[in-house]
TORNU-429223 format. One line per 10 residues: their letters; for each residue x, y, z of C-alpha. Coordinates in steps of 0.25 Angstrom, whole numbers, plus 2048, in hexadecimal, padded with zeros to 3 digits. Example, Ala and Ser with C-alpha at 12.3 -4.5 7.8 and 13.67 -1.06 7.14 Angstrom:
<pts>
as> 831:7EE:81F ~ 837:7FC:81D .
</pts>
This chain:
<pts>
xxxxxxxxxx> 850:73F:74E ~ 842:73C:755 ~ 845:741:765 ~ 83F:73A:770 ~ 83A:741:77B ~ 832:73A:786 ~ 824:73E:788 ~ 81F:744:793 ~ 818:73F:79F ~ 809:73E:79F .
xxxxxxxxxx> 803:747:7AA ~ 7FA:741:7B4 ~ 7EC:746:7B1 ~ 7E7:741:7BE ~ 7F1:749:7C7 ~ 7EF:756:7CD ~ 7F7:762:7CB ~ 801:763:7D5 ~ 7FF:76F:7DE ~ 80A:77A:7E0 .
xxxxxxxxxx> 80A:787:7E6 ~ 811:78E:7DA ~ 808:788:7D1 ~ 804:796:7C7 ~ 7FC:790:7BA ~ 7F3:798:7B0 ~ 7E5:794:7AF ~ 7DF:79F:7A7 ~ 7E5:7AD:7A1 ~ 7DA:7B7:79B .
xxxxxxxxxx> 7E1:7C3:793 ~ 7D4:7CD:798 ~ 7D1:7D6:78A ~ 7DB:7CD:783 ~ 7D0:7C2:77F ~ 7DA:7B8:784 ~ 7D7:7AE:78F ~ 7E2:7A1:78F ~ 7DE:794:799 ~ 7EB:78D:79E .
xxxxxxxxxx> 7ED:77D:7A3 ~ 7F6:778:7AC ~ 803:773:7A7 ~ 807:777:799 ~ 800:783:790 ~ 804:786:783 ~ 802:795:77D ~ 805:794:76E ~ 803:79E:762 ~ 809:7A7:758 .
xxxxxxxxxx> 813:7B3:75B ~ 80C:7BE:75F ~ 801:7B9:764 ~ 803:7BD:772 ~ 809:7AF:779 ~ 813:7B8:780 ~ 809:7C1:784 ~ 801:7B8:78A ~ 80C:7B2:791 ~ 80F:7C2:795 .
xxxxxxxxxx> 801:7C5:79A ~ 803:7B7:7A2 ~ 80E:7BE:7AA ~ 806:7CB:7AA ~ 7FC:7C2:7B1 ~ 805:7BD:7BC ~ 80F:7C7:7BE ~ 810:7D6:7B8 ~ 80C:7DB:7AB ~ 817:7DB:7A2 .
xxxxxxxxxx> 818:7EA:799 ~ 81A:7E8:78A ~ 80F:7DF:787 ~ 808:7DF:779 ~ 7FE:7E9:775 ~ 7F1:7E0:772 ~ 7F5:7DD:783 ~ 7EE:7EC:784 ~ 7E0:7E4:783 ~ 7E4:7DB:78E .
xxxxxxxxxx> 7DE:7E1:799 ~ 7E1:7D6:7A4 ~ 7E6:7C8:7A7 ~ 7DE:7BF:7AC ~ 7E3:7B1:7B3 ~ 7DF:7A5:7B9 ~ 7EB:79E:7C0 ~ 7EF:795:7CA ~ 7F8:79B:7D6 ~ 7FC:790:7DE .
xxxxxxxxxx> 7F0:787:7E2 ~ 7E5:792:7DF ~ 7DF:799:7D3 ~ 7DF:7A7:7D0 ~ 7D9:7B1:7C6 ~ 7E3:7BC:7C2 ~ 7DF:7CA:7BB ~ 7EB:7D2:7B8 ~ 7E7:7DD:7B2 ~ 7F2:7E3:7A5 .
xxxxxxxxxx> 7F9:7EE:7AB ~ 807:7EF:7B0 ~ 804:7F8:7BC ~ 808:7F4:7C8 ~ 7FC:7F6:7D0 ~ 7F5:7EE:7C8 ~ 7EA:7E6:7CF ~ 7E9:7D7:7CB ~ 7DE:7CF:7CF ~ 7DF:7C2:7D4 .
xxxxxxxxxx> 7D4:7BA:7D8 ~ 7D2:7AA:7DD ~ 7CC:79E:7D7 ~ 7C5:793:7DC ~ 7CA:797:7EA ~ 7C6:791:7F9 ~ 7B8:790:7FA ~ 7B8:794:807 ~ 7BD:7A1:805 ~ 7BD:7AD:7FE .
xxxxxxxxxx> 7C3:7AE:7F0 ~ 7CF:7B5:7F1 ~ 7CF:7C3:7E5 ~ 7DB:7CB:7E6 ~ 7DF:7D8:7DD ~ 7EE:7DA:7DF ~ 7F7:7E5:7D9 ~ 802:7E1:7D0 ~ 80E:7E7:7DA ~ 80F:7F4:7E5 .
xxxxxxxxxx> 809:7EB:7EF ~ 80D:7E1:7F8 ~ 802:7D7:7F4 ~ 802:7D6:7E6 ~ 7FE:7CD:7DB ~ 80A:7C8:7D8 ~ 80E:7C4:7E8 ~ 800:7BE:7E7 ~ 806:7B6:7DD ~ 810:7B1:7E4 .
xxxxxxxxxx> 808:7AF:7F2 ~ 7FF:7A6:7E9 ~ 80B:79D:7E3 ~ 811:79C:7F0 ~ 81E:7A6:7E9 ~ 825:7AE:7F2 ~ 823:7BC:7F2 ~ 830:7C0:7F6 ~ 839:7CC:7F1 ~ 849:7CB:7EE .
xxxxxxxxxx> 854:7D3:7EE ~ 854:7DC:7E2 ~ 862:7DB:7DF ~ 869:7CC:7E1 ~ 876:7D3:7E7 ~ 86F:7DB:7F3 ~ 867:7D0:7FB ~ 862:7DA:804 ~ 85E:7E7:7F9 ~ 853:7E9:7F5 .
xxxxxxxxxx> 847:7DE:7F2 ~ 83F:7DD:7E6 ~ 831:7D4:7E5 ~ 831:7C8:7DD ~ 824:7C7:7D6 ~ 81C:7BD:7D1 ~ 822:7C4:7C3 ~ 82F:7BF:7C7 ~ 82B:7B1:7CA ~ 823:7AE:7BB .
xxxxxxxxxx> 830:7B2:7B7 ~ 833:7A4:7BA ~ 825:7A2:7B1 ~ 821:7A7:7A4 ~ 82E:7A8:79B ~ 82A:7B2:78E ~ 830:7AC:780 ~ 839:7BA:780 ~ 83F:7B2:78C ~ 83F:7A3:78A .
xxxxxxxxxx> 84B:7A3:780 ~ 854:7AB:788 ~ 852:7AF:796 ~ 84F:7A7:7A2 ~ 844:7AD:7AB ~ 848:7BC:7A5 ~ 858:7BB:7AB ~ 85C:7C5:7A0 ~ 852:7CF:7A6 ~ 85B:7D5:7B3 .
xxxxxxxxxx> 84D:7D7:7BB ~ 848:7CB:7B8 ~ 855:7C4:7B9 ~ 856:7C7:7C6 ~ 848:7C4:7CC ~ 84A:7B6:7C3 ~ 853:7B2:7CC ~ 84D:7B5:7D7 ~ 842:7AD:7D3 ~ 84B:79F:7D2 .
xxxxxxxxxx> 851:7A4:7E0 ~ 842:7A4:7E7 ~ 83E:799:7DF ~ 849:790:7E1 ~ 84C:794:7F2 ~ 859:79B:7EE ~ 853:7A8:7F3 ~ 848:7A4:7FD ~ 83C:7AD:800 ~ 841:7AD:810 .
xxxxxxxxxx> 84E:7B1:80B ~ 849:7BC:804 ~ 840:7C1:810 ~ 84F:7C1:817 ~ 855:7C9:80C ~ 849:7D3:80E ~ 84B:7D4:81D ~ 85A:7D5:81C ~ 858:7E0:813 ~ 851:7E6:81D .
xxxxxxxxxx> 85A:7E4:829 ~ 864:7EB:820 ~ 85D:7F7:81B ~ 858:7FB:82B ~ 867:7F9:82C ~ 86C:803:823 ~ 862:80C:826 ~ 867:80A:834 ~ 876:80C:830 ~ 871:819:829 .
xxxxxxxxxx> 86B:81D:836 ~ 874:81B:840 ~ 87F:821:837 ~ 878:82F:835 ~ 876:82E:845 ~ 884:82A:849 ~ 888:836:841 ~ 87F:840:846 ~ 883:83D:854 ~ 88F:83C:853 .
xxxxxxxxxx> 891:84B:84F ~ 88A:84E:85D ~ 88D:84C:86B ~ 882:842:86E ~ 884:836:868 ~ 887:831:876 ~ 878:82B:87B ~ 87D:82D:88B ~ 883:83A:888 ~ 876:83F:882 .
xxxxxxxxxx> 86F:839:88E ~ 875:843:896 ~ 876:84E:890 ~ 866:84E:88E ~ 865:84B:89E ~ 86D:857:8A0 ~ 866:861:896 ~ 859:85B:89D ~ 85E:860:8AA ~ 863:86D:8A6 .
xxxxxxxxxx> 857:870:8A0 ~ 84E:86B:8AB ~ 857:877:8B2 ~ 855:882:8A9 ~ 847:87E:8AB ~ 846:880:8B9 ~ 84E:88E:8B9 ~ 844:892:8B0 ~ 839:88F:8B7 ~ 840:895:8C3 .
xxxxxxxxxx> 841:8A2:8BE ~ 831:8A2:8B9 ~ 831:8A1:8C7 ~ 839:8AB:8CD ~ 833:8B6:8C5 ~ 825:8B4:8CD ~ 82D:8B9:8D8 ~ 830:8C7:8D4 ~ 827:8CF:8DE ~ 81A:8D2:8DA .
xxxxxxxxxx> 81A:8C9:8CE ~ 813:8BF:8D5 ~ 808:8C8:8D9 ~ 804:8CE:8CC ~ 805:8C1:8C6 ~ 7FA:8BD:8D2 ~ 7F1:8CA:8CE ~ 7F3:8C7:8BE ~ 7ED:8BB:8BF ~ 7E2:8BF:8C6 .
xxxxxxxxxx> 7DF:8C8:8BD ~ 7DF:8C2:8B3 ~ 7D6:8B6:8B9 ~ 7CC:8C2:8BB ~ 7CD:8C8:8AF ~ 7CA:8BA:8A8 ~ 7BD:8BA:8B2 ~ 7B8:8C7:8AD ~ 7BA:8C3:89E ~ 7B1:8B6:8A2 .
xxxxxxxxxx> 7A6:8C0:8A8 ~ 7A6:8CA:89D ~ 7A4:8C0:891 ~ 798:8B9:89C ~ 791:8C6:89B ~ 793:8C9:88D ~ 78B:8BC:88A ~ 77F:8C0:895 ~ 77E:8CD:88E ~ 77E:8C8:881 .
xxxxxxxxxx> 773:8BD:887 ~ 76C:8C9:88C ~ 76A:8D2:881 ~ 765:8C5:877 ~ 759:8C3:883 ~ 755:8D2:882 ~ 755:8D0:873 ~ 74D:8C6:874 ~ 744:8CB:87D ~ 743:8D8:876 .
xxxxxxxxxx> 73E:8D1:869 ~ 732:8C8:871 ~ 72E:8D4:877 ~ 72D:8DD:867 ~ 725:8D0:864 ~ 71C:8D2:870 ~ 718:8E0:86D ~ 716:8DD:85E ~ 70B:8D1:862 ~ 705:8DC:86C .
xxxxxxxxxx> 704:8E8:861 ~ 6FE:8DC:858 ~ 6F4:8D6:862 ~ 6FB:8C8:85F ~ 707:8BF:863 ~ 713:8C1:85B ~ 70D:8C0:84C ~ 700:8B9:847 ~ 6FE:8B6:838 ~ 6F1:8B2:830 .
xxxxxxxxxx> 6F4:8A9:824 ~ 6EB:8AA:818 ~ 6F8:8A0:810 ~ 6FD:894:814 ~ 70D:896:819 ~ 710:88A:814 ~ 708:886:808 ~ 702:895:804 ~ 6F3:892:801 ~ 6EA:89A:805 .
xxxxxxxxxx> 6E4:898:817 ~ 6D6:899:81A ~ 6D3:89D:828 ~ 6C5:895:827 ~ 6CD:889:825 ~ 6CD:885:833 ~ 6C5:888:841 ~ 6C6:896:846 ~ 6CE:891:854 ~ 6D9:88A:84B .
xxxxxxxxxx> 6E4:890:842 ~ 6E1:892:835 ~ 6EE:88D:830 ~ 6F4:882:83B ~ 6E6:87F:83F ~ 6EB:87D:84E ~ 6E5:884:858 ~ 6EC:893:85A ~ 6F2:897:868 ~ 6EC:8A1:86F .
xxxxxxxxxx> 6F2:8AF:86C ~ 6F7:8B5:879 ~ 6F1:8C3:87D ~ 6F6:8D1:87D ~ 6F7:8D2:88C ~ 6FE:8C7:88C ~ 708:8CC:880 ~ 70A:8DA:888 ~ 70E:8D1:895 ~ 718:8C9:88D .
xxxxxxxxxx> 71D:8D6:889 ~ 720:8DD:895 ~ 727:8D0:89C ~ 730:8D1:88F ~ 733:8E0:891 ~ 738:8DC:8A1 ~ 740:8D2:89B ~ 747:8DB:893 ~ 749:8E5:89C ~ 750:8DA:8A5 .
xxxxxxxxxx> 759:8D6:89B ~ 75D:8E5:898 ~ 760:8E6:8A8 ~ 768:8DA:8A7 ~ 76F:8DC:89C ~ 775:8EA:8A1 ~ 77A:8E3:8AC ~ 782:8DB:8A5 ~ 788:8E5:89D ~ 78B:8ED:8AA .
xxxxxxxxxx> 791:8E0:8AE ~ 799:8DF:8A0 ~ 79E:8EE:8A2 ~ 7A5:8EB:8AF ~ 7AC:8DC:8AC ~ 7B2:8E5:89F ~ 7B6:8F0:8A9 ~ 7BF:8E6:8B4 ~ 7C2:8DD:8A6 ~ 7CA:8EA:8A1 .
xxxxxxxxxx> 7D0:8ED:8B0 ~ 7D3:8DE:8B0 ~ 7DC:8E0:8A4 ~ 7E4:8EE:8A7 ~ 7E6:8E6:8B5 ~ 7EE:8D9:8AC ~ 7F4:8E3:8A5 ~ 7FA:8EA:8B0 ~ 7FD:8DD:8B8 ~ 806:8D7:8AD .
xxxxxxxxxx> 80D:8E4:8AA ~ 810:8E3:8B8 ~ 814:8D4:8BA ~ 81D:8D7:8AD ~ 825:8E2:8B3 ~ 828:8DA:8C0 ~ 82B:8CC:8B9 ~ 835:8D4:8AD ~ 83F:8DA:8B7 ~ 840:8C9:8BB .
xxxxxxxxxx> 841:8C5:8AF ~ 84B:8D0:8A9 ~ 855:8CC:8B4 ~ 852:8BE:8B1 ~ 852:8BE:8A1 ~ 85E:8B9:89F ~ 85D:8AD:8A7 ~ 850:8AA:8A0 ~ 855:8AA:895 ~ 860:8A2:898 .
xxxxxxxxxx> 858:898:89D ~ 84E:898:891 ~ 85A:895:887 ~ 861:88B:88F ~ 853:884:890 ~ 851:882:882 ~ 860:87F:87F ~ 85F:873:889 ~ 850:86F:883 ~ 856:870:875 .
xxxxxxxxxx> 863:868:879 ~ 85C:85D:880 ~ 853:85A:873 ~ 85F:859:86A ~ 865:84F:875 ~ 858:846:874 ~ 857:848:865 ~ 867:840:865 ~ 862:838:871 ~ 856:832:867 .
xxxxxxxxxx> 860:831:85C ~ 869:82A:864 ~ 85E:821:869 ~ 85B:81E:85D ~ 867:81B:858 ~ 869:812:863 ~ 85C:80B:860 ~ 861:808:852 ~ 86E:803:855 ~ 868:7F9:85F .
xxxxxxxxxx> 85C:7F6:852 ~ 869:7F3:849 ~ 86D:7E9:851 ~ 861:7E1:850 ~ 860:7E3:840 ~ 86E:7DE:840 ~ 86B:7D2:846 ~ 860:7D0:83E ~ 868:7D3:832 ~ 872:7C8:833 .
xxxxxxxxxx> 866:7BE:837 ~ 860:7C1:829 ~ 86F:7BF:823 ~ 870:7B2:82B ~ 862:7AE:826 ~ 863:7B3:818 ~ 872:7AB:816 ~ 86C:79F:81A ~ 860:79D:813 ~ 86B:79F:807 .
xxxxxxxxxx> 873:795:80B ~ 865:78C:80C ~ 864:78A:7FB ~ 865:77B:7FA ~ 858:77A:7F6 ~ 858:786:7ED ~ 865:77E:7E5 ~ 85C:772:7E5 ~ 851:778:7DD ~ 85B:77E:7D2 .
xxxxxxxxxx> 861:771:7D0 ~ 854:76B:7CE ~ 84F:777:7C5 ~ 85E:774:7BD ~ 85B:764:7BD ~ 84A:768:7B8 ~ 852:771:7AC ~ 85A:767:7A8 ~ 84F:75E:7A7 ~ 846:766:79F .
xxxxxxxxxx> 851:769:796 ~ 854:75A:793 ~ 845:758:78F ~ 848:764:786 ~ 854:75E:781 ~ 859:76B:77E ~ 865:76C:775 ~ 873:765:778 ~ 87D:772:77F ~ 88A:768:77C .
xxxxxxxxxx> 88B:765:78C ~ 883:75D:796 ~ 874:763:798 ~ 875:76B:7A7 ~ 86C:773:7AD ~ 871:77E:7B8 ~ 86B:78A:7BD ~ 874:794:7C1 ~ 873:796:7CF ~ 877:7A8:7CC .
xxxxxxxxxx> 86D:7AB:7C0 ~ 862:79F:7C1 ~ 863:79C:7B4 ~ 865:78F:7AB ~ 871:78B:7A7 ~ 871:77E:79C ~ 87C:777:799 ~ 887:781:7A0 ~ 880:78C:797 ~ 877:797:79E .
xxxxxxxxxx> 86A:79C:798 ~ 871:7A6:78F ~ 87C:79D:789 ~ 870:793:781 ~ 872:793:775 ~ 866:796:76F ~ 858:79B:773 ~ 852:78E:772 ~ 85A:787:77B ~ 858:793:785 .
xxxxxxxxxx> 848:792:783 ~ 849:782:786 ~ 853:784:792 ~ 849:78F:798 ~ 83D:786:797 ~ 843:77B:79E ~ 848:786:7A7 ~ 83B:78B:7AB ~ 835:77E:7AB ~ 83D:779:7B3 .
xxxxxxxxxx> 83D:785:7BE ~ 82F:783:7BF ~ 82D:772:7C3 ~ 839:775:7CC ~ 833:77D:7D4 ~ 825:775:7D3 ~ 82B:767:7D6 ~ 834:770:7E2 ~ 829:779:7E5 ~ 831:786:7E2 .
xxxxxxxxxx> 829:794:7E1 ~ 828:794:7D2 ~ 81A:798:7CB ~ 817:78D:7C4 ~ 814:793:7B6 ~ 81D:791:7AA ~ 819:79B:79D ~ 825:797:792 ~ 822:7A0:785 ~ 829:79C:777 .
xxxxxxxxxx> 82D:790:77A ~ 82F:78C:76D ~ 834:79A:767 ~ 842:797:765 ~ 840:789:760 ~ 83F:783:753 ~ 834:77B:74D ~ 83B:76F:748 ~ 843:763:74C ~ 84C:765:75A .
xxxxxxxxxx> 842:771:75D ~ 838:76E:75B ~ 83B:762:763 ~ 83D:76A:76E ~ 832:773:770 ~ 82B:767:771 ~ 833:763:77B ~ 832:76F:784 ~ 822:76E:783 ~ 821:760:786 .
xxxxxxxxxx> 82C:763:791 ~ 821:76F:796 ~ 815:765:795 ~ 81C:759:79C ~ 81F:763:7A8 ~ 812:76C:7A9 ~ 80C:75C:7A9 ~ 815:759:7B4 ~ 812:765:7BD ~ 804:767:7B8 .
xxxxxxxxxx> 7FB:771:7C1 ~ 809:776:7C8 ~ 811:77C:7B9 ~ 809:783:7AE ~ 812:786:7A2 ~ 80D:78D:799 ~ 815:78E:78A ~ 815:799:780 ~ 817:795:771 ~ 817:798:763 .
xxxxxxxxxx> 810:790:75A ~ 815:781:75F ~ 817:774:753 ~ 80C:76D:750 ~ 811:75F:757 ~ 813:768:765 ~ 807:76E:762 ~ 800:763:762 ~ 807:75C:76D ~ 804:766:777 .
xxxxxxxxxx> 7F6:76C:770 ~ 7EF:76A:77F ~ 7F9:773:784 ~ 7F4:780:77C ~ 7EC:78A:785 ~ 7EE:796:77A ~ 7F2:795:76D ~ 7F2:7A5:766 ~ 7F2:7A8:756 ~ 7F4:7B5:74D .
xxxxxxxxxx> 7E6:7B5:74D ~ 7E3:7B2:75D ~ 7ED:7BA:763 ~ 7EE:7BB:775 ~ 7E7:7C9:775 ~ 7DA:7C8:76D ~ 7DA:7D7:769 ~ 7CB:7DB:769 ~ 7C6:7DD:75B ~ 7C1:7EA:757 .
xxxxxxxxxx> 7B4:7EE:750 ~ 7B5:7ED:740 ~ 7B2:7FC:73C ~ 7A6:7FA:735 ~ 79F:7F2:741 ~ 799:7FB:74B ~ 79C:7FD:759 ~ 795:7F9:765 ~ 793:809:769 ~ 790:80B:758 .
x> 784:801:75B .
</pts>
């Protein structure tokens, strides 16, 4: 029986692609090293080839390129040294080059195309994660995604938060043929699971991005909290094994160990006083001083005198030498020294006295200076003989000098000695009948000294506890705003419950164009408000009968997640990667039929949100009458013989190599 199935509607050629905020669309992927570069159209792309040709991969790699680099990969991917994209984020293109590794301080480089003439083109290089700007919050910052964390686990709103990267949200995008026939989004993977459905929460206003900045600070609140409980509990404890935990009582008893010690003080200092009036005392303590001030004046004198002498005696060397030169000049009728030089001193040739006039010098050619005579030589040197004999005179004085400071510096000291000797026998009879009030005084100093520094070490503590008793006030105030705040933005989900019932009625609607198979009950569509999953016909995912039916349920699925949130303007990337669409359907009669179904079902949608929804599709090879009807829909088709990873082809052995030539 011949099915008819109404025909699409023609796209208008003429309109513009609709702008969107979350609009994410391939334009170019280059495998670096692979030998692969694949160009992408808006709407729908068809990738078809052999098994084991690398469609998986590619789809893989795609991921790779937008998200982390998946472990596990084929070896000929060892030759792909990078993967470089050209995409749309949002209203602007970019150029991405992720290089292959699975370090997470990998550095991605992204770059802008085409941007504002009037500025600066913006060139980032961003690590993958262990930083608060990454690529993948780039990501999101460019599709206008929040980049918010959750709580880790669902049943403590207010333990601890975990990231949900951009990862997380494709997700919602590229669904792998491993997972097409029989898991929705990854739910059988508990991680994944779980950030699924975080996903549909912040996608569809159950769990808003203000309700999570709430959560975050409520956790907060209650961890300085605890921390405060933890606190106040050791303190409480301390104190009240003491006899201070009575702030007023402390108060006082500091004041008085002040005053007390404030006494002791005094009475000290009242006894130094006392003992300078044993009689006598005060007069050798009058005479010490002086002494001493006059021994300190002789030691200045000496070490003045030391340095004349020492001044003098360099003079009368000096003078002793000019005069053995004086008498040397005399013995050799000359001044000092004269030389005739028959070699240069400089060059060493030979000096011809003829060479210049007889008035001039041979080797300078100035004129000499005239030589002094020996009357005067003989009058030089008996002016330096007087001088020395001076300085000898003088220098003998000096030493006289020297000899008598060292004289009344050694009386100076026997006189000290014997002056304290003296002031100790008068001051230690004072001092023996006194000892033991001294000594009371000194320990009863330091007792009060070291009692009134434990009594401020608690009055600090008690402070302090004070202070953070008055500050837990104030966090419990704020903590049951937060709760306040946080219970009514759950109450606020109308619209939230609005946009799942549309997601349930697009479902629906996709699945009718796919006229899946008859379940024996009315066709519904409901998604369970706990899992977030599909359930067809009263049936959950997991109860369909056959893969089939779950590939077609989870194409609708994702199809329809993805133009609900366009025509609603939810934050949902709007990229769709379906691989192995027809893997688990036949190629004959009813199947067939419906694999056709499902492409023109893709090509009527990515037509009607054209330039907002890029679907890509990943297939084996397809019949010849689908083939034919969607042949301008091929981007890559890849054979036995042209597989994704062109593997570089090594030299035959008996052609020589570039270093042999």
């Amino acid at each position: 029986m011949t099915r008819l199935t109404p025909a699409p509607p023609e796209p208008d050629a003429t309109a513009a692609p609709t702008s969107h905020p979350h609009r994410l669309e391939l334009i170019k992927v280059d495998l670096v090293g692979g030998g692969r570069e694949v160009s992408f159209n808006p709407g729908l792309n068809l990738i078809i080839g052999d098994i084991t040709t690398g469609k998986t991969t590619l789809v893989r790699l795609i991921r790779a390129m937008l998200g982390t680099m998946p472990d596990g990969l084929p070896p000929e991917v060892d030759y792909v040294q990078a993967v470089r994209g050209h995409v749309m984020l949002g209203s602007r293109a970019w150029q991405i080059y992720r290089p292959r590794t699975t370090t997470s301080d990998a550095l991605v480089e992204v770059s802008e195309v085409h941007p504002d003439p009037d500025r600066e083109v913006i060139a980032l290089r961003l690590p993958v994660a262990r930083s608060d700007r990454t690529y993948s919050t780039f990501l999101l910052d460019q599709l206008h995604i929040p980049a918010i964390s959750v709580p880790q686990a669902r049943t403590e709103p207010t333990g601890t938060l975990t990231p949900v990267t951009m990862t997380d949200w494709l997700g919602y995008c590229i669904i792998t043929g491993d997972e097409l026939d029989t898991e929705v989004f990854g739910h059988k993977r508990q991680w994944r699971n779980v950030k699924r459905r975080w996903v549909f929460e912040l996608a569809y206003g159950y769990y808003e991005p203000e309700l999570a900045r709430l959560n975050a600070e409520l956790r907060r609140v209650e961890l300085q909290l605890a921390s405060l409980d933890h606190d106040a509990t050791i303190r409480a404890k301390f104190l009240a094994d003491t006899p201070f935990a009575d702030a007023d009582a402390l108060d006082f008893q500091i004041t008085a160990r002040t005053a007390d010690l404030e006494q002791i003080v005094a009475q000290r200092r009242a006894l130094g006083t006392a003992a300078g009036e044993v009689p006598g005392v005060q007069e050798l303590r009058q005479t010490l001083l002086a002494t001493r001030t006059r021994r300190a004046d002789v030691t200045d004198r000496l070490a003045r005198l030391e340095a004349q002498i020492a001044d003098l005696n360099d003079l009368r060397r000096q003078l002793s030498s000019q005069s053995a030169r004086l008498t040397r000049a005399i013995v050799a009728d000359e001044w000092l020294v004269d030389f005739d030089f028959i070699v240069c001193p400089r060059c060493g040739n030979d000096i011809d006295a003829a060479r210049t006039a007889p008035h001039l010098c041979y080797l300078c050619l100035q004129e000499p200076r005239p030589a002094p005579s020996q009357s005067q030589l003989l009058t030089e040197q008996d002016r330096i003989a007087s001088q020395i004999s001076e300085t000898d005179e003088v220098i003998k004085g000096r030493q006289q000098a020297q000899k008598s400071l060292q004289r009344e510096a050694a009386h100076l000291d026997e006189l000290i000695i014997e002056l304290t000797t003296g002031l100790d026998q008068h001051t230690q009879a004072f001092i023996s009948d006194r000892v033991t009030q001294i000594e009371h005084y000194a320990a009863r100093q330091a007792q009060l000294e070291a009692e009134i520094q434990r009594l401020r070490e608690y009055a600090a503590l008690l402070h302090r506890h004070q202070e953070q008793l008055a500050g837990r006030e104030a966090l419990e105030a704020r903590q049951a705003d937060l709760r306040a705040l946080i219970h009514s933005q759950e109450l606020s989900q109308l619209d939230a419950e609005d946009n799942v019932l549309a997601l349930e009625r697009r479902i629906l609607e996709y699945l009718q164009e796919l006229h899946i198979p008859d379940l024996g009950q009315e066709l519904t569509v409901k998604i369970n408000r706990k899992t977030y999953e599909p359930e067809v016909a009263g049936r959950s995912f997991d109860e369909l009968s056959s893969q089939g039916l779950k590939t077609l349920v989870n194409i609708a699925h994702a199809l329809a997640h993805h133009t609900v949130a366009i025509d609603r303007n939810l934050p949902l990337p709007g990229l769709l990667i379906l691989d192995g669409l027809s893997a688990n359907s036949g190629h004959e009669g009813f199947d067939l039929d419906r694999v056709r179904d499902v492409y023109r079902l893709l090509s009527r949608v990515t037509d009607q949100y054209r330039g907002v929804l890029q679907v890509i599709a990943v297939d084996n090879e397809l019949a010849r009458n689908i083939l034919l009807e969607f042949a301008n829909r091929v981007v890559l088709t890849l054979t036995q013989d042209d597989r994704l990873i062109r593997i570089p082809q090594a030299p035959p052995d008996d052609l020589p190599t570039d270093a042999e030539e």
